[in-house]
Steps between C-alpha positions, in 0.01 A plus 500: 500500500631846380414812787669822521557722793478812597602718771435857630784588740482772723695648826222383722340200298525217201182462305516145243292359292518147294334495158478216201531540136182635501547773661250390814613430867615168600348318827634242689336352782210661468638859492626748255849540478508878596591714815698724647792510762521715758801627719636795627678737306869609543555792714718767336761707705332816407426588868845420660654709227235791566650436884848441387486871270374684845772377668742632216281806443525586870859398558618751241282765656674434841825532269457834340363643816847412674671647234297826552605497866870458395468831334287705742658306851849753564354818358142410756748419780552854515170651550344178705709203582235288631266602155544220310515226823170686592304442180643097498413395870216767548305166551679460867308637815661678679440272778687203326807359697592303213540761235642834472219781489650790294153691495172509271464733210695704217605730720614455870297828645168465529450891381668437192285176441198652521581803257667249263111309459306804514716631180500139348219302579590230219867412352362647198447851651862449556574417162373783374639746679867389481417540081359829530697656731833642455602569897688284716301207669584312785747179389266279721199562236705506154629143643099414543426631179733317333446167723153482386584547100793229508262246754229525216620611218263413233475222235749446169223384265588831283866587334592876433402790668147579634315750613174576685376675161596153244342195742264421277615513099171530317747436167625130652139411556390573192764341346432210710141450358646518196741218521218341642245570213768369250573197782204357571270601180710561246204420218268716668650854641286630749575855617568646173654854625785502687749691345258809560729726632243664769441186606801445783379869649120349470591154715694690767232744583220278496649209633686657833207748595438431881119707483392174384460142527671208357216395286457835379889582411471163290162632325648797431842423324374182277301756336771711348619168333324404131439112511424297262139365675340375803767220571773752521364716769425192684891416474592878606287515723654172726847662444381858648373357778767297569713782463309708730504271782183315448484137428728334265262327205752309279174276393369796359850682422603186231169386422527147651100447473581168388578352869266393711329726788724294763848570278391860502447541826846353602633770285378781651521344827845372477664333856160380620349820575145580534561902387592621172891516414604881499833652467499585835449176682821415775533158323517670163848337401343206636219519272634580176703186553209269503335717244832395283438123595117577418506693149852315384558721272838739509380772297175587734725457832739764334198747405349450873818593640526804256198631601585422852754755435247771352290403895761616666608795310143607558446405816860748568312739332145475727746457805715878439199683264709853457751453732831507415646268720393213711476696839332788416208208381528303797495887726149568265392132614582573886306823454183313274521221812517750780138693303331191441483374871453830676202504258418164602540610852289809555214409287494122536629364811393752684164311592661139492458349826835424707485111375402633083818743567724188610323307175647801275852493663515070418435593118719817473781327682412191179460791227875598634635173459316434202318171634198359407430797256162412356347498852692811623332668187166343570523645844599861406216502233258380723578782778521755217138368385341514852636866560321805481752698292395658172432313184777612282770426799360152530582448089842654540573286774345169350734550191799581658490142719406311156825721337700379798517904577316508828784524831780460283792388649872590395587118576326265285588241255443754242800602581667259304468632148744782622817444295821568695606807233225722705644381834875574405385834315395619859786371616735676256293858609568409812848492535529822217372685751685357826849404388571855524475480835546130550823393183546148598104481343668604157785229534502279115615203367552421122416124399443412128582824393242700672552711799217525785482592905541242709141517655392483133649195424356331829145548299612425187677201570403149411648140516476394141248215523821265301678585775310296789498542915833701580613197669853325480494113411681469843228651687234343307653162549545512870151686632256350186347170520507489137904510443481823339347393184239789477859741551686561168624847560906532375756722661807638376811433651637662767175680642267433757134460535475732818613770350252483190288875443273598215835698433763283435288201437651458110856454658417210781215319265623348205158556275622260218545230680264497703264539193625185348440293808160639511415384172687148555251429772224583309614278221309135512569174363341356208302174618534395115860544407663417856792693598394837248393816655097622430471822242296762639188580410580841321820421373599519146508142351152411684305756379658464141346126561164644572481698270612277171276190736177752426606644136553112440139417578286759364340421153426867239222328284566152647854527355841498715698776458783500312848492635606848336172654590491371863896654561370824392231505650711388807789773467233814413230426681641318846794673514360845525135451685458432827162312420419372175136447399364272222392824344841600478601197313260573253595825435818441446414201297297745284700779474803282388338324231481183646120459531187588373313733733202232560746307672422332841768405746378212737698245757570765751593384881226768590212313480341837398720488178604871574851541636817251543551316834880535474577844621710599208821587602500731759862415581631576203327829424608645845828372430515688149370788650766459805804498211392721311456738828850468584658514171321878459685565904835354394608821404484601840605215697704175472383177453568388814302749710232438238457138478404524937357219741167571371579415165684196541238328733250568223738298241574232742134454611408479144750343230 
């Protein structure tokens, strides 16, 4: 007896099935020969390396925070010896037997203390003054000032220099939903104007105004966009509002109405989660991962992270409105906080009962620490409801707690679109207008040719990710469990780990090495060919194999292409698009004489028959584009300092 079988294997189960010749289930036993196996799914080291990053995260912190203490400790020794002791054991009583007690506050006179908080009530009050003004401040606060900016000194999601007035670049979005359009419906444009050139100025007006709601920002900016019909605005629509901060369609966004309703939902509900995915989720990292696992496709994970991007430039944007720097939005916060509940207070709680008044301080106390939000709101609305304060108030209050506007707070998670550029711009005013009194602020380094302060370079700085956990393969082997094999950092010769800075960190690391280790771990074996290293995904050789795989298969009128016509199509098409669309192929086809214009291209990966599964050849393009960069530079610098680390990991990680 001839069967076949057939198996479904998954992470968490293996469905089979036996059939005959004809096509029909076998039995044995009384019982068809189907089922499915169930067992539980491999656990993946995502949350010990979200614990394992912390660690690092905060360890460096603690690192550059010591090195800011280095430069501040002998000139503060001369103004307040005890200063510095005072701020890092200000958790001792003064009781303690154990511990010395070296006093509580920034200052050690009580006086002094309380003028210092009634001038700054927030570090950002601070901030702002030492920026704005030009007289000499007490060393004590400049060293605050300056604490705070290093301690938090903003993400490095953006390159290049930012400021408050460019954090959201209506020209990159646009150009986004263009690469998109030609991306994901490259047969059938849909927003059919935008190379207006009114149109940037348009988006950034509409899009950022803080008079109105999310909902109506969105309605307001897809209608300066011409689309091509009712489908399109759908698709805008979804990316507008995911832009904005409401909920992150990607059903809707690439038109996956072909899943079923319990598919979609696990799309827009990624990680198990009964809300809506928005950019502005904690687990958001977290969730575009299993949205990656979910959509498996590279090209829409790239596009959500784009626009990701666009979120945060926007959400800057909504954070500072026309301020010109980050403290004097988070002072106008304080101020909007401090209005909003003395409003609250004198016409609201004013007839709550003593028990309703401890009720309000539970849910303020949750609003701070942004917990359990969609209660806390439910809450405030409600009390605003029941009130007796005028109509109008009750709407401006109502849509400032749906706009996350109502008791703003100046530490939120918000605050993590702020790119470090802001931080170290304040920082840079900062010391312009104290190193006159206070040089050793001015003191520079110069590493890879460019010349910076000091202070600057302790928020600039970053451990290139090729470089790994400053540890030495000594340490690492003695105090790790794991023998140092998650340590690959190299050292030159002759230096030492404890004396490694931001500032002379290219003459103690060796960055070359160290690169090529970190690529050698990440290099597999082939299970097929024992003994020869894996090719990576994006390297050069395995997406030329994709590629020529797919060009192999299709079929223009049911014919194979021909070998001349496929290498052309191969070295003029592929070579020079990032995405490559079966549209494409027949335009080029067409306008090269090799077809007849009624031609149809079929056997596509894409089960749509639309676009090629293969990528292209990314690689190569950015490569090209790479050379052909540095051989317009080479003029002005050697090959050497132009062929950097940066370059080099790109052509090991992908030839």
């Amino acid at each position: 007896m001839k069967y076949s079988v057939g198996l479904d294997i998954g992470t968490g189960s293996v469905g089979w099935a036996v059939i005959g010749e004809d096509y029909r289930l076998k039995r044995t036993k009384g019982k068809n020969l189907i089922g499915v196996r169930l067992f539980e799914g491999a656990d993946t080291a995502a949350e010990r390396r979200g614990y394992r990053t912390t660690r690092r995260r905060l360890s460096r912190r603690r690192w550059r925070l010591r090195l800011l203490n280095d430069i501040f400790a002998s000139e503060l020794s001369k103004i307040d010896e005890n200063f510095l002791p005072r701020l890092k054991y200000s958790w001792v009583n003064k009781n303690d037997t154990d511990n010395v007690h070296f006093g509580v506050g920034v200052f050690d006179d009580s006086e002094q203390e309380k003028a210092f908080y009634q001038d700054y009530p927030t570090i950002y009050h601070l901030r702002q003054k030492l920026m704005t003004d030009n007289r000499q401040h007490d060393l004590r606060e400049v060293y605050l000032a300056i604490h705070h900016i290093v301690k938090y000194r903003g993400h490095f999601l953006n390159s290049g220099e930012i400021s408050a007035n460019s954090s959201f670049d209506a020209q990159k979005f646009l150009a986004l939903l263009r690469e998109f359009d030609n991306t994901f419906y490259p047969d059938a444009v849909k927003f059919l104007n935008l190379d207006q050139l009114d149109l940037p100025d348009k988006i950034s007006s509409e899009i950022s105004d803080s008079k109105i709601s999310k909902s109506e920002r969105v309605d307001r900016v897809w209608q300066h966009v011409q689309l091509a019909n009712s489908g399109a605005k759908k698709i805008l629509k979804a990316i507008l509002n995911a832009v904005v901060g409401n909920s992150v369609d990607s059903v809707a966004m690439f038109s996956l109405s072909d899943l079923d309703k319990e598919e979609k939902k696990k799309i827009n509900h990624p990680v198990t989660d009964s809300k809506p995915f928005k950019y502005s989720d904690e687990e958001v990292e977290a969730k575009l991962d299993e949205l990656s696992n979910l959509l498996q496709d590279e090209q829409k994970i790239k596009f959500l992270s784009l626009l990701k991007l666009s979120f945060d430039g926007l959400t800057l944007k909504m954070l500072l409105g026309n301020a010109k720097s980050v403290s004097e939005a988070m002072v106008e916060r304080y101020k909007v906080h401090k209005d909003d509940l003395k409003f609250i207070k004198e016409n609201i709680l004013n007839s709550f009962s003593k028990d309703k008044k401890k009720e309000f301080d539970k849910y303020y106390e949750a609003h701070l620490a942004e917990k359990d939000v969609d209660n806390v709101d439910k809450y405030f609305k409600k009390i605003i409801d029941d009130s007796i304060i005028s109509k109008d108030k009750k709407i401006e209050l109502l849509q400032k707690i749906d706009d996350h506007d109502f008791l703003p707070s100046q530490r939120s998670k918000i605050n993590g679109a702020i790119p470090h550029q802001l931080h170290r711009n304040e920082l840079d005013k900062i010391i312009s207008q104290q190193s006159k009194y206070y040089p050793f602020l001015a003191d520079s380094y110069t590493q890879n040719g460019k010349t910076e302060t000091k202070l600057a370079g302790l928020v600039n700085f970053r451990v290139p990710y090729y470089v790994g956990p400053l540890v030495s393969k000594e340490n690492a082997d003695r105090n790790n469990p794991d023998g140092g094999q998650n340590h690959w950092v190299e050292f030159k010769e002759n230096t030492s780990l404890s004396n490694l800075t931001p500032w002379n960190f290219n003459e103690i690391v060796d960055k070359d090495k160290s690169a090529a280790k970190f690529i050698e771990r990440l290099t597999g074996m082939d299970t097929y060919l024992i003994g020869e290293p894996t090719l990576p995904q994006n390297s050069l050789l395995y997406q030329k194999y994709n590629v020529l795989q797919e060009l192999n298969n299709i079929r223009v009128d049911n014919h194979k292409l021909d070998v001349k016509i496929k290498q052309d199509v191969f070295e003029h098409l592929f070579k020079t698009q990032n995405s490559v669309s079966a549209k494409d192929v027949k335009n080029y086809l067409i306008a090269n004489g090799y077809a007849a214009p009624s031609i149809q291209i079929t056997g596509l990966s894409d089960t749509n028959e639309k676009t090629f599964n293969s990528n292209c050849l990314a690689t190569i393009i950015w490569l090209i584009s790479w050379v052909e960069l540095l051989l317009s530079q080479s003029n002005q610098m050697s090959w050497k300092k132009s062929l950097n680390c940066k370059l080099f990991l790109k052509i090991r990680l992908y030839c």
